[in-house]
C-alpha positions in Angstrom: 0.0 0.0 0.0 1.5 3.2 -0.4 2.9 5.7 1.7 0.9 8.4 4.2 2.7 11.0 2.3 0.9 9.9 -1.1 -2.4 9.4 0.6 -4.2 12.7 -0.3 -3.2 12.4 -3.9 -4.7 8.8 -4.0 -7.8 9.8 -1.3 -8.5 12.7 -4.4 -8.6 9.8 -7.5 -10.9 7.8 -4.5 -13.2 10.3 -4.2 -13.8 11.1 -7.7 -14.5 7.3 -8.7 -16.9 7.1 -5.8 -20.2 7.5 -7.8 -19.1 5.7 -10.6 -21.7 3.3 -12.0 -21.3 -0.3 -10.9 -23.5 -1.4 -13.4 -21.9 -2.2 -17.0 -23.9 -1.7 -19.9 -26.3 -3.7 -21.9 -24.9 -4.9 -24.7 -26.5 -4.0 -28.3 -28.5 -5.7 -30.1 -31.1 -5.7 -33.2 -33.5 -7.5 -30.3 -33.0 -4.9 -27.5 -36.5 -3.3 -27.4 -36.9 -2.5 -24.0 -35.1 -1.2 -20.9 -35.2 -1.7 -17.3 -36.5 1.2 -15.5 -36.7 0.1 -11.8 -39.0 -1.2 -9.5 -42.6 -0.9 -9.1 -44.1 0.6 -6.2 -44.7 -0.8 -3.8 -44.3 -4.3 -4.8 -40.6 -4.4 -6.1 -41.6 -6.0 -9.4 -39.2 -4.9 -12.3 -40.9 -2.8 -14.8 -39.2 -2.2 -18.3 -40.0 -0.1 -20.4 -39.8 0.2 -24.5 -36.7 1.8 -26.2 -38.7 4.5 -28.1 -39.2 8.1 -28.8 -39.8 9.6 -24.8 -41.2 12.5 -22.8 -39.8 12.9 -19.3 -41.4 15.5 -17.2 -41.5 16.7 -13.6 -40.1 19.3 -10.8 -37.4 20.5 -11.5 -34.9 19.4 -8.1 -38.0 17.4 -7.0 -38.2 14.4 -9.5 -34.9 13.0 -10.2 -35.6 13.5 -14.4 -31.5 13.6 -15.0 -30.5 10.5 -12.8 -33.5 8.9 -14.8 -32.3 9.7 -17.7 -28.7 8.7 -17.0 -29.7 5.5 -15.8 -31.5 4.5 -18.4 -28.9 5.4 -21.0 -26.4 3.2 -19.1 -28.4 0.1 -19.2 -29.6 0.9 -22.4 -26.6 0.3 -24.2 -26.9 3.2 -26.7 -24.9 6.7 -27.0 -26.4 9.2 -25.9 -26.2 13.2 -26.9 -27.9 16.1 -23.9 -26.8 20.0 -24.2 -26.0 21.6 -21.4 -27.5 25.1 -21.8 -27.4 27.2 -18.5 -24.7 27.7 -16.4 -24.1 26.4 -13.1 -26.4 23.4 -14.2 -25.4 20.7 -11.9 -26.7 17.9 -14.7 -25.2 15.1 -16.8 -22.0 16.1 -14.6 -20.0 12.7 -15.1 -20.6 12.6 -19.0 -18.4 12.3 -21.7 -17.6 16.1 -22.6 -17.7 17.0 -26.4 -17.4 20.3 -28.3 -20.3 22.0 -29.9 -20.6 21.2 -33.7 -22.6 23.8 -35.9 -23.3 23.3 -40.3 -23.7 26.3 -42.2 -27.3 26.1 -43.5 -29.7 29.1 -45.5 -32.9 27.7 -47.3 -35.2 30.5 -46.0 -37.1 27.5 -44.0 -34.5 28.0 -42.0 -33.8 31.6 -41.7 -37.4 31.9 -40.9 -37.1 29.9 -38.0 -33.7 31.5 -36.6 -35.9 34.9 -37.0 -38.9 33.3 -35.0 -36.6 32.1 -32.1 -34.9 35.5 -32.3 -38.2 37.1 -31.7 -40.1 34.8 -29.5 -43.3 35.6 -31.4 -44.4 34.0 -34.7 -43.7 35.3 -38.2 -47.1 36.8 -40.4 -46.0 38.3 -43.7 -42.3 38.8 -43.6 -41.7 35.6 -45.2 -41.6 36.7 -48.6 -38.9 38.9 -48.3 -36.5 36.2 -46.1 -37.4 33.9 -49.2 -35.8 37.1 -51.6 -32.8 37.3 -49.1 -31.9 33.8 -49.2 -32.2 33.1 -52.5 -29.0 32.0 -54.0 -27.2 32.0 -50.3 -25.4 29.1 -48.6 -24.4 30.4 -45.5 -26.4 33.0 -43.3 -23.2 35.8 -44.0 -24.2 35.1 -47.5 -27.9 36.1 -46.1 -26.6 39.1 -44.5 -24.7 40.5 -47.4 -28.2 40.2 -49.8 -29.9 41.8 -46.7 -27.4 44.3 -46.8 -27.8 45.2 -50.2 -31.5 45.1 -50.6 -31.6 47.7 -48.0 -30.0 50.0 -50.1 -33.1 50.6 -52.1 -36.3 49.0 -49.9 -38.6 51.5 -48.4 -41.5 51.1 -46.4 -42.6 47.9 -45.1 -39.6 46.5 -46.8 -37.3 48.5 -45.6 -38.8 47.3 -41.5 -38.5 44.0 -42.8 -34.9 44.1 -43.4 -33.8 46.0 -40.6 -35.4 43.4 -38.5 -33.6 40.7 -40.5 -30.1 43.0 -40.4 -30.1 43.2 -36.9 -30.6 39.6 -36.3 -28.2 38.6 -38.8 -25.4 41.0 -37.2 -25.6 39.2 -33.9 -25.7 36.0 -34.7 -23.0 36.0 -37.8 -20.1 37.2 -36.1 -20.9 35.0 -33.0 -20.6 31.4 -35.7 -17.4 33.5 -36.9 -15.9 33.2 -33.4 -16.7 30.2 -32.5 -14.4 27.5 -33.2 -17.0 24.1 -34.0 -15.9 20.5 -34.3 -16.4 19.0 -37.9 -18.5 16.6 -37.0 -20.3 14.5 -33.8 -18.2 12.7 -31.9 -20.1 10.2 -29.9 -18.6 7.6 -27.4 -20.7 5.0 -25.7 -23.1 6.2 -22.8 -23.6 10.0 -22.3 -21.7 12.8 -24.0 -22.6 16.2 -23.4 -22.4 19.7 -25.5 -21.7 22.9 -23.2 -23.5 25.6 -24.7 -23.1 27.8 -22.0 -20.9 30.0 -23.5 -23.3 30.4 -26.6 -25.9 33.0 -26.6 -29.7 31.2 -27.1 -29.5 31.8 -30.9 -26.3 30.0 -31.5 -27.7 27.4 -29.2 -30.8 26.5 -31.5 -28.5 26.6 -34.3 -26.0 23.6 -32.6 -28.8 21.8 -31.0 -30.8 22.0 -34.5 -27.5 20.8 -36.4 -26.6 17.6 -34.3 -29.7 16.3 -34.5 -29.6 16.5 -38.6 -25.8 14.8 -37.9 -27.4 12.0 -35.7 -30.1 11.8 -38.4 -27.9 11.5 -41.4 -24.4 9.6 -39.7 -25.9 7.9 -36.4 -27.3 4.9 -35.2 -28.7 3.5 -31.7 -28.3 6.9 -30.5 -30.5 8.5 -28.6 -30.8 13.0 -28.7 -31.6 14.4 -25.0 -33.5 17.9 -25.7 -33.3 19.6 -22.5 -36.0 22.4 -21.5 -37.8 21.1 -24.7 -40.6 24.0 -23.9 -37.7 26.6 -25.0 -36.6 25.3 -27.4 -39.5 23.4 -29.7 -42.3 25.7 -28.9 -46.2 25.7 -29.4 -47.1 27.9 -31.9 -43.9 29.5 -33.4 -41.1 28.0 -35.3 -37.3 27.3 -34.5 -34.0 25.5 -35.6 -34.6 22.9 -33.6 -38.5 22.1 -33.8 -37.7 21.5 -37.7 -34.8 19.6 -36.9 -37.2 17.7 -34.5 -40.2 16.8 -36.5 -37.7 15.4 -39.3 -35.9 13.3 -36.7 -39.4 11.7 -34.9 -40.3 10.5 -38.3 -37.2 8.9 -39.2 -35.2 8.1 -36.9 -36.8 5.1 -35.4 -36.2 3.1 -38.5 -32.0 3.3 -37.6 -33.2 3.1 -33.8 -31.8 6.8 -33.2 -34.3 8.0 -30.3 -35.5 11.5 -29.0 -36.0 11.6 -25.5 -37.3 15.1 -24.4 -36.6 16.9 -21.0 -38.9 19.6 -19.7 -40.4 20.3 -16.3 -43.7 20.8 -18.0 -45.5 19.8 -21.3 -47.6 22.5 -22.1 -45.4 24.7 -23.9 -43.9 22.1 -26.5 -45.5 21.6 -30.0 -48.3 19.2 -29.6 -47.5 17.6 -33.3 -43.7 16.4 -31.6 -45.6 15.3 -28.5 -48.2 13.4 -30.3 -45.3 11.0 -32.2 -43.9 10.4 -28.5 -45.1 6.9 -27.4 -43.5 6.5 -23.9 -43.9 8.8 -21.2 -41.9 9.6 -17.9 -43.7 11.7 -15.4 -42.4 12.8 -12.1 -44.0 15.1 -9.6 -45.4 18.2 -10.4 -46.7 20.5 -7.4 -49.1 22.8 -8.9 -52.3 22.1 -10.3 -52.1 24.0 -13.9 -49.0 22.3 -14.6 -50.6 18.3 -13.8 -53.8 19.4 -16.1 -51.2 20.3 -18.9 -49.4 17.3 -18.6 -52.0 14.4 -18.1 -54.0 16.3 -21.6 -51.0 16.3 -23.6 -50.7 12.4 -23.3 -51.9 11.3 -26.6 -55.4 9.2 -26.6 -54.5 5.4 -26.1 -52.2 5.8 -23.4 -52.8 4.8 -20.0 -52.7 7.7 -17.6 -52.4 7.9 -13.5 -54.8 10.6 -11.5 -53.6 14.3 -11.1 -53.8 13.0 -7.0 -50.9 10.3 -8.1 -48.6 12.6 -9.7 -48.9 14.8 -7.0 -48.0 12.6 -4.6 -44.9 11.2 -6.5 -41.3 11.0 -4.3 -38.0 11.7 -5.2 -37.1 9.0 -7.9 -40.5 7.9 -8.4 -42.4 8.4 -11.7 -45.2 7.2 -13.4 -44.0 5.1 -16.4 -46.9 5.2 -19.5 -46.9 3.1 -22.6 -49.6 1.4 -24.2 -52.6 0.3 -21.5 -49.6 0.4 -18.8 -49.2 3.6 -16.3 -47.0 2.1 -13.5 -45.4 3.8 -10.3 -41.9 3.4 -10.4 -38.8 3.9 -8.5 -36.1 4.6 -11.2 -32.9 2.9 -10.2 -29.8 5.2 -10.8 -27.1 3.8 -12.1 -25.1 3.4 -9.3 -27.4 2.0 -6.8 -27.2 -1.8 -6.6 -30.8 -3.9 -7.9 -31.3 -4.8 -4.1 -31.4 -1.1 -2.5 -33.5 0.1 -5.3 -35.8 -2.7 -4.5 -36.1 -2.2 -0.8 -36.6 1.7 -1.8 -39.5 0.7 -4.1 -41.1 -1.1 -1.3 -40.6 1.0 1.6 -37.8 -1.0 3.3 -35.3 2.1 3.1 -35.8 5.3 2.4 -33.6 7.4 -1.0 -31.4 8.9 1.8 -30.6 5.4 3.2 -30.2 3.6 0.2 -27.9 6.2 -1.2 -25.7 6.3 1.9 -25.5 2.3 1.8 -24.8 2.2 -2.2 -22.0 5.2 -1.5 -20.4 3.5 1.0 -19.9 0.5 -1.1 -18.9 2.2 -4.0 -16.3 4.0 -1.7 -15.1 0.3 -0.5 -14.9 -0.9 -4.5 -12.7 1.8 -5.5 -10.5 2.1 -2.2 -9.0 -1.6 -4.0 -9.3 -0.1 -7.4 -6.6 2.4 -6.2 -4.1 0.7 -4.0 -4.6 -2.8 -4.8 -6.1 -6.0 -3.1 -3.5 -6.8 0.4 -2.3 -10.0 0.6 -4.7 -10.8 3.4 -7.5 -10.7 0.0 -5.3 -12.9 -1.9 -6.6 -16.1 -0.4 -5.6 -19.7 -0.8 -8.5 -22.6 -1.2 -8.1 -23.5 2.6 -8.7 -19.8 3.5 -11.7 -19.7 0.9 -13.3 -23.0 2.8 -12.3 -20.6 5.9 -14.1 -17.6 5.1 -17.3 -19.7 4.1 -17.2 -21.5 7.7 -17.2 -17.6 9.0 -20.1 -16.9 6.3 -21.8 -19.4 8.5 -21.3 -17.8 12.0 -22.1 -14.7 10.5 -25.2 -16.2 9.5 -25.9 -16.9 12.9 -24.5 -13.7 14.2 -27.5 -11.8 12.1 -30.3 -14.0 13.5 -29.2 -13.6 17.5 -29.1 -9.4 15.8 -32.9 -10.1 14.5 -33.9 -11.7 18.0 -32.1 -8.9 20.2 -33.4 -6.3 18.1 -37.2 -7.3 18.9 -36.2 -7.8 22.2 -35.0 -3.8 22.4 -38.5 -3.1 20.0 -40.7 -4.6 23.3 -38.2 -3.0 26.2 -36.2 0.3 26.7 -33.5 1.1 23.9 -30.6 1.4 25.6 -27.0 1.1 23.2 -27.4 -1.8 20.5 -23.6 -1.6 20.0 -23.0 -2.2 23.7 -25.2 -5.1 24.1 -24.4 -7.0 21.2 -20.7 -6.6 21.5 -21.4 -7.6 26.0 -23.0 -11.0 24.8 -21.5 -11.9 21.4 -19.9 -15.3 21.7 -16.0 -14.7 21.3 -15.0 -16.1 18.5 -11.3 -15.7 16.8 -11.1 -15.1 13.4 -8.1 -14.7 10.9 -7.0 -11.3 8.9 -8.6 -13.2 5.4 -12.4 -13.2 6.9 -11.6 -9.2 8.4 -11.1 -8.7 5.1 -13.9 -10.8 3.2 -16.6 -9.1 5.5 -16.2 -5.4 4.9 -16.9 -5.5 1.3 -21.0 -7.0 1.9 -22.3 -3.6 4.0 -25.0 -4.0 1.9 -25.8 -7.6 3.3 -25.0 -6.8 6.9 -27.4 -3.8 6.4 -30.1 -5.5 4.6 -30.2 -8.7 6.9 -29.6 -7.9 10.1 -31.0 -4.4 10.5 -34.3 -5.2 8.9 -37.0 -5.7 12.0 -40.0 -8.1 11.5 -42.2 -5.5 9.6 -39.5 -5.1 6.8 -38.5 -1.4 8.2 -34.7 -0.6 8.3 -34.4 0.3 12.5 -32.2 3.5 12.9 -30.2 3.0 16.2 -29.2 -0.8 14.2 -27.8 0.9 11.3 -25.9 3.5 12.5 -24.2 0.8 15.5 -23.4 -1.6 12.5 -22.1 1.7 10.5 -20.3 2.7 12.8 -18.5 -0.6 13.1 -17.4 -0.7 9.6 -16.2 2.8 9.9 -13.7 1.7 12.6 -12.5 -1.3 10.6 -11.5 1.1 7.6 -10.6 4.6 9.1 -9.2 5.8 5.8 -12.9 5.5 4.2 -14.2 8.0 6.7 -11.6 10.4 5.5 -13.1 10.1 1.6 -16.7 10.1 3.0 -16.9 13.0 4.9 -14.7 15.0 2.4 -16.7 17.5 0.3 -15.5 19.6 -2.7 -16.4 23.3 -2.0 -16.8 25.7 -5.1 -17.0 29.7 -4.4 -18.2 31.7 -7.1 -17.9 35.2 -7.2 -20.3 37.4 -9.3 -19.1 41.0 -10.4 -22.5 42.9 -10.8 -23.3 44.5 -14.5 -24.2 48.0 -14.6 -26.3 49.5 -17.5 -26.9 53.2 -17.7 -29.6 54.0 -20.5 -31.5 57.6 -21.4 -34.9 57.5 -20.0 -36.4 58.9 -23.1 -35.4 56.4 -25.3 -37.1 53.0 -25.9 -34.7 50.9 -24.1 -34.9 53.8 -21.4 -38.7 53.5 -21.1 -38.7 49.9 -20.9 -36.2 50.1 -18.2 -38.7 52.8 -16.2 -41.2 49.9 -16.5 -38.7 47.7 -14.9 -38.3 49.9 -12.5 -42.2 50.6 -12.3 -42.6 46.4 -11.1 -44.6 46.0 -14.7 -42.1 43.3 -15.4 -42.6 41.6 -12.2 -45.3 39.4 -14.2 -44.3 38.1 -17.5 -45.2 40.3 -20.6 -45.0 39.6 -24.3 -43.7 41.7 -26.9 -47.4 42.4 -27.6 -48.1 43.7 -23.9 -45.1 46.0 -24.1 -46.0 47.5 -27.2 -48.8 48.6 -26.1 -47.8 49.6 -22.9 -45.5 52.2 -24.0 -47.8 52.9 -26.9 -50.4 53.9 -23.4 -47.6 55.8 -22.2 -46.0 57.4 -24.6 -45.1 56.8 -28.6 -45.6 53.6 -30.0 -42.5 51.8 -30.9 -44.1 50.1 -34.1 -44.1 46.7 -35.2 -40.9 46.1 -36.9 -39.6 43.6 -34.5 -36.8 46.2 -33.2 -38.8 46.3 -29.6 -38.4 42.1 -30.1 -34.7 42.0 -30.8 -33.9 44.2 -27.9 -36.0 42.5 -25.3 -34.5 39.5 -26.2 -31.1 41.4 -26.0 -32.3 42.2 -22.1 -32.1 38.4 -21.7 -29.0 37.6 -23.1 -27.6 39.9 -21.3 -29.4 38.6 -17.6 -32.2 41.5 -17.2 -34.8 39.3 -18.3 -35.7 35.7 -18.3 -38.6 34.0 -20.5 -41.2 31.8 -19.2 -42.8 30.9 -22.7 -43.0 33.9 -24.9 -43.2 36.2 -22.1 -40.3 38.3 -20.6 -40.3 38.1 -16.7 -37.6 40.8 -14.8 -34.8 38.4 -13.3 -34.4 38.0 -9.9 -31.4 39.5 -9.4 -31.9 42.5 -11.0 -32.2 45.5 -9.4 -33.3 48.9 -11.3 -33.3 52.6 -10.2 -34.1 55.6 -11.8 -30.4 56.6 -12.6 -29.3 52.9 -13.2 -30.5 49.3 -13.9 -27.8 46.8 -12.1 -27.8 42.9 -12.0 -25.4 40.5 -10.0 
């Protein structure tokens, strides 16, 4: 074993390998059609589910939805894609990181919808002129330079048009100039994950829209995670991705490439994606609105639970729906053993529990990953036919714990680990067995701290914890040994004239108008009520959706709500 001195280095590799999954993944096949979920509750029995197109909904930090999905992708077998879009996201953190890839693109199909996610608000009669501005253009500076030019003559209604189209195009062009993008999709088995934190929301349609034509046209058995679907394929207005989308739900179920769609709640995505999506994942939801929305967007022909059920739903727990079947389940993450999640499905532990216990042999696993097995584990045949004489006592051992521990259930609870350790037979037993025992904490747990009734009692677990704990000191240290991340933020300060139309929007800000959301549509005619009206060119669009890029705003839908950290006076708007 090595030396104290290298111990932090190796306790540092320990604790990063401490979640990893124990599970390996299923192998592919043309005859893997289903998946196993977890457990039902609260019988235990196994549920699968069909490897298909998939919704997964619930609270967000309530319902577990990326340990779900992460699980499932492991024993799936397939590669996965997810985008990781806002920062400080705490998801997908031990996948496979890979760079964002973006292809040029200009049919005016597609310029239309960059302008529609641009504005939040769908296009009426501007498409004519997008279809003049990409004619003859392959890449969107091509679009900008015949934007450009027609400008130099268009008056009018033609001349708003462009303008709107100009000042979309000069964000977003130079933005792909400065970007350096991989040449293609580079998948690797299980998860891999774009950061597109960096990326404004434009350029994040445009690399979300373009892997899923990549997958599409290159992939197979891979599956496309769309995170916050409501964002970013809409009801009612068209974007990069929504096209992207509808193509790949058609086809790509013939080459078994999946899209598997990630949103806290249903009602804002387009009804004609959701319609193609035969499985369904639904966690908790808490407020009333969002469980109507959910249960009506389930096509007709699919079983569905009560609104009371989803409410009701625990951490982990979702409602799986395929077909005639709508089962509560406990999904079992990836690194939690088939035996914990079982108990968890049927009461016996709790998540917290069951976590702790999985952890702890994780911790165990990869404590001989890194310094090797001693020579105490390196046993001879005679030392097997040793340790499986101890198995025996131990066997014993667990049944005396059961009797003593409904003995302390009828009579005062005074300390387990004093009494059992007073009137345990003395027994002497060789380095090998010391050894042999500490890696089945799960089996000590699960058989001798389970009472009668099936319930894991407290004051049992934490004496037979404890126990372990003193065998292997070192695996305290690793346990109880937390990263700690400090971020500092350095507020933004923006000073606009009042007057102007950014400056009046700001006095609303400032007013509490934006303290419920508003679309562009409200706002317009608010200052119109106030003042001059801006007009409908989309300028008042672009620079509200500006105010969000830039953290004043956020959107819920196609609304703009004021952010929560913003703070606005009459001399200066400030956020932090």
């Amino acid at each position: 074993m090595n030396s104290r001195s290298s111990l932090p280095r190796s306790v540092s590799k320990l604790r990063r390998m401490t979640f990893k999954s124990r599970q390996t993944p299923m192998a592919i096949s043309k005859a893997t059609t289903s998946v196993p979920l977890g457990f039902a509750v609260p019988s235990g029995t196994p549920v699968e589910i069909p490897l298909r197109h998939m919704a997964v909904c619930g609270q967000t930090q309530e319902a577990g939805k990326t340990t779900a999905l992460e699980a499932l992708i492991t024993r799936a077998g397939v590669r996965a894609i997810t985008f990781i879009t806002k920062r400080g996201e705490g998801s997908f953190t031990s996948a496979r990181r890979i760079d964002p890839y973006f292809r040029e693109q200009a049919d005016w199909q597609f310029v239309a919808s960059v302008l529609e996610a641009s504005r939040g608000e769908k296009l009426k009669f501007e498409r004519a002129w997008i279809i003049r501005a990409s004619k003859g253009a392959r890449t969107l500076a091509d679009v900008h330079r015949n934007v450009r030019k027609a400008m130099e003559t268009a008056k009018g209604l033609a001349g708003d048009v462009y303008l709107t189209l100009d000042a979309y195009l000069e964000e977003v062009v130079p933005a792909i100039a400065r970007v350096r993008w991989a040449p293609r999709v580079e998948l690797a088995a299980g998860v891999n994950a774009m950061d597109l934190t960096g990326l404004t929301l434009n350029l994040q349609h445009l690399v979300i829209k373009s892997s899923l034509d990549w997958v599409l046209e290159h992939g197979t058995e891979t599956v496309v995670v769309v995170p916050e679907a409501w964002k970013f394929i809409p009801q009612g207005r068209g974007t990069p991705v929504k096209l992207a989308a509808a193509a790949f739900i058609r086809q790509g179920a013939g080459l078994r490439n999946y899209l598997w769609l990630d949103s806290q709640d249903l009602g804002g995505i387009e009804k004609e994606i959701l319609r193609s999506v035969p499985v369904w994942i639904l966690g908790v939801q808490r407020e009333a609105n969002e469980i109507k929305r959910t249960l009506e967007n389930i096509p007709a022909g699919i079983a569905k639970p009560s609104k009371a059920d989803i409410a009701t739903l625990e951490l982990g727990q979702f409602f799986a729906c395929w077909g005639k079947h709508a089962i509560r389940t406990y999904a079992q993450p990836a690194w939690m053993p088939e035996d914990l999640a079982r108990k968890v499905a049927t009461g016996a532990l709790t998540v917290g529990n069951a976590s702790a216990i999985a952890t702890g042999g994780n911790v165990m696993k990869a404590f001989r990953h890194v310094f090797g097995p001693s020579k105490e584990e390196q046993v001879t045949k005679d030392e097997a036919a040793q340790v499986m004489r101890e198995n025996e006592q131990l066997k014993r051992e667990n049944a005396d714990l059961r009797r003593r521990l409904e003995a302390l259930e009828r009579g005062p609870h005074d300390s387990v680990r004093t009494t059992t350790d007073r009137d345990r037979p003395a027994r002497t037993k060789p380095a090998h067995a010391e050894r042999s025992t500490e890696s089945r904490p799960t089996a000590a747990l699960s058989g001798a701290a389970a009472s009668s009734n099936g319930h894991l009692d407290e004051a049992l677990y934490q004496a037979i914890r404890a126990r372990i704990l003193e065998d292997e000191p070192i695996l305290l240290k690793a346990l109880t040994t937390h990263p700690e991340l400090v971020v500092e933020v350095t507020p933004r300060l923006m000073t606009v004239e009042g007057s102007s139309m950014k400056g009046r929007v700001v006095r609303l800000m400032a007013a509490g108008w934006f303290d419920e959301p508003r679309e562009t549509g409200d706002v317009r005619k608010e200052l119109a009520r106030t003042g001059t009206d801006p007009g409908g060119g989309g300028t008042l669009g672009i620079m509200l959706n500006r105010f969000v890029v830039d953290g004043f705003f956020i959107r819920q839908g196609g609304a703009f709500l004021l952010a929560p950290a913003v703070k606005v006076s009459e001399r200066e708007l400030r956020v932090s």
